[in-house]
N, C-alpha and C positions, 0 to 999 in steps of 0.2 A: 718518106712516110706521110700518108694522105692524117690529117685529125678532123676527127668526126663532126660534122656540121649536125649542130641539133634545131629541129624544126619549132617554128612558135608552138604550134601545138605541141609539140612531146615536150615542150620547156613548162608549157604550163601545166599539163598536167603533171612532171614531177614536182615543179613547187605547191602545186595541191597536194601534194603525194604527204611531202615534207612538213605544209603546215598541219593538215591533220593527225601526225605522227606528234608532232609537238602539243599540240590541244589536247594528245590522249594520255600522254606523259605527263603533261600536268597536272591535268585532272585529278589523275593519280595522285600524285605526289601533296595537291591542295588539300588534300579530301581529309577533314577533322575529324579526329576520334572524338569519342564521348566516352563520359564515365557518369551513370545516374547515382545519387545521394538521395533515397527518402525514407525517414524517419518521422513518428509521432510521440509527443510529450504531455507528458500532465504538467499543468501549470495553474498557478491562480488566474482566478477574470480579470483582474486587476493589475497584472503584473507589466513591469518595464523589461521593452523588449529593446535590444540594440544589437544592429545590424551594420556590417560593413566589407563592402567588397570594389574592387577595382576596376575592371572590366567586365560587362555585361549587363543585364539587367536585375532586380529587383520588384517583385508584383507581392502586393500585401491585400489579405483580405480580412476583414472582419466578418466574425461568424456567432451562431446562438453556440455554438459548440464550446465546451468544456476544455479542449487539446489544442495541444497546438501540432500544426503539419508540417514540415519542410521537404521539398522536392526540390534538388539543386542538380545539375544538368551543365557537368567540367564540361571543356572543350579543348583540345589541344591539337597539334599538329604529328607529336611523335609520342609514344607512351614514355618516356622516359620526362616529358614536360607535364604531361596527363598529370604522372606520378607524384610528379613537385606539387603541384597546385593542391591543394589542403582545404576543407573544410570543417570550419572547426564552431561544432555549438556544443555551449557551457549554460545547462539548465540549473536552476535555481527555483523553488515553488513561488518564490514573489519575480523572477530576474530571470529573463535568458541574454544571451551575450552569443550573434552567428560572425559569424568572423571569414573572409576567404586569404588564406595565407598564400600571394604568391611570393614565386625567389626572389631573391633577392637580384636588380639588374646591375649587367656588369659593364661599367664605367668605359670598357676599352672591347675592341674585337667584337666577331662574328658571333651572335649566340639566338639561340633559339627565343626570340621573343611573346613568340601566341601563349592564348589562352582567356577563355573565359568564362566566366561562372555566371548561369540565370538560374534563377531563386524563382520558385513560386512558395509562399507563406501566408497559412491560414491561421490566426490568433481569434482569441475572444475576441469579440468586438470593444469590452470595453476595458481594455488593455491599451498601455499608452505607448508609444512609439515615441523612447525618449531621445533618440537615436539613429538614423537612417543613413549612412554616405555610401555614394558611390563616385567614381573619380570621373568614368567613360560610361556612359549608356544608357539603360532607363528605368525608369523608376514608378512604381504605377501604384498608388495607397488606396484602398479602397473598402467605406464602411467601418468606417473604426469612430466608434462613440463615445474611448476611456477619455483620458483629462487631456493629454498631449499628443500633438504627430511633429516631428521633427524630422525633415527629410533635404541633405545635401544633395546636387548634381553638380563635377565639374564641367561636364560638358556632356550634352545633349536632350534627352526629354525627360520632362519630369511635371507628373501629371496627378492630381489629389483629386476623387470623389467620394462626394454625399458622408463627408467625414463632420460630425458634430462636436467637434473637440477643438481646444485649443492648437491653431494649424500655423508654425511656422515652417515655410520651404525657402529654399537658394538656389538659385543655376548659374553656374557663370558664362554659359555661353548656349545657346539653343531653345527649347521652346518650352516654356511653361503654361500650365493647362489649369481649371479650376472648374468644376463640374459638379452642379448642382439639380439634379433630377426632381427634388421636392423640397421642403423647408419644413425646420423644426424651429419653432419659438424658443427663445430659453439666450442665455450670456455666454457668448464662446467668440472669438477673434480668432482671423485666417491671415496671415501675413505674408505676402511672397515676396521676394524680390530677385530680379533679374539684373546681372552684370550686361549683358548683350543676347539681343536678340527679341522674339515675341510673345507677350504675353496675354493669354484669353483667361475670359472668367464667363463661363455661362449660368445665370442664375433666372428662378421661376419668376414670374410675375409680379407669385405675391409674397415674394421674397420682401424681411424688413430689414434692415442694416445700415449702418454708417458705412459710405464708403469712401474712404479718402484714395487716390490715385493720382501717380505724378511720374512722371519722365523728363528724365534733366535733355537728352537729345533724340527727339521723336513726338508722337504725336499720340491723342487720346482718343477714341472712339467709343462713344456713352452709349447705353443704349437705352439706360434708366432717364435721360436727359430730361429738364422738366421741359413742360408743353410751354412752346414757344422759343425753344435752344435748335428743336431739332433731335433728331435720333442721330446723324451721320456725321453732325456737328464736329471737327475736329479739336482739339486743345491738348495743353499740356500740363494743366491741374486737375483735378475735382473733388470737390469738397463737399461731399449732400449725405442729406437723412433719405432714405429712397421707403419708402412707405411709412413715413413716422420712424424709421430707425427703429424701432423696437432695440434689444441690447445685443446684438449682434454688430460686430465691426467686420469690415475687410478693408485692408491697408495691401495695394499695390504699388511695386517701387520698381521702375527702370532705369539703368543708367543710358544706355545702348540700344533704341528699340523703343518698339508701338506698344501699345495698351489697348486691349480691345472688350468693353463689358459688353456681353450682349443680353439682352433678356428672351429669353427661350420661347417662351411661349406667350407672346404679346398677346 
């Protein structure tokens, strides 16, 4: 009995045959459900908000508005993981408390481990964020005027703008962001600090502030630097009043990683 000789070309086109059979089978099989969450709440202007979820992201806005919004946007791979994943908010007229409950993971075997929760959330602006963690993902605060912003990342991006409040953030690993489109006069401190990785602070010209910044392993990039340092100057302290300091502070801290202030609009 003669066995069949197959030609280079009919070899190659069934393993094109084969690989796009697999591409289309998985597709399938990747392909994440959703489940959307949005709700609106009365709350005081003034009220502490605390927020915490584990994978995904996190975007806060401050608003002239009265309510507060939440748009939260599960993700999961099978409904039955969809189902697990929980969001859980506990309003209060002075206190909300959002919470994302996933399962609990299991220490041994095969199990379903997707799933992630992104938040979009609009508060009074001047509402304090006494509260923010997230373990994996990002984190975006934006406009918020009340007393405090308090916002954890374990890892990845986490990013604060045009917030005139007392601002402390953490990341332990990925890129920290500091964004300032215009400047208000007045006493408020911004404090970040970065475990590993890069940190920027972009602020206006006529920005006034103490700024102290330091990296234990890495390098500093000023861009407030006075004349005669340089703009591109590198170092690993800084210690200056950048327009008279007015009473505004910003305290950057790196263990791991560069420091980069730039001035916006020279």
């Amino acid at each position: 009995m003669r066995s069949a000789i197959i030609s280079p070309q009919s070899f190659r086109l069934i393993l094109a045959v084969l690989l796009l059979s697999l591409v289309s089978c998985g597709s399938a099989t990747d392909r994440a459900l959703e489940e959307i969450f949005e709700q609106s709440y009365t709350i005081e202007p003034t009220a502490k908000v605390t927020i915490k979820n584990g994978d995904g992201a996190v975007r806060v806005y401050g608003s002239a508005a009265t309510e507060m919004r939440v748009e939260a946007i599960k993700r999961a791979y099978t409904p039955e993981r969809l189902k697990q994943i929980v969001v859980n908010v506990s309003v209060q007229p002075d206190s909300v408390s959002i919470e994302t409950i996933f399962p609990k993971k299991q220490a041994w075997g095969l199990f379903d481990r997707s799933g992630t929760v992104d938040y979009t959330i609009v508060v009074p602006q001047t509402a304090s964020i006494s509260r923010l963690e997230l373990d994996n993902g990002e984190v975006l605060v934006d406009g918020m005027h009340g007393k405090t912003v308090h916002a954890r990342v374990g890892s990845g991006q986490l990013s604060e703008r045009n917030c005139i409040s007392d601002v402390a953030c953490s990341l332990g690993r990925g890129a920290l962001t500091l964004t300032y489109e215009w400047w208000k006069q007045g006493r408020f401190s911004i404090r970040a600090n970065i475990a590993r990785g890069t940190a920027w602070a972009f602020l206006p010209s006529d920005a006034a502030f103490h700024l102290i910044a330091e990296t234990v392993n890495g390098n500093i990039a000023n861009g407030f630097a006075e004349q005669g340092e340089g703009p591109a100057r590198e170092m690993s302290k800084v210690d200056m009043l950048v327009n008279d300091g007015g009473e505004a502070s910003i305290q950057i801290h790196a263990t791991e990683g560069n420091i980069k202030v730039v001035e916006a609009n020279p």
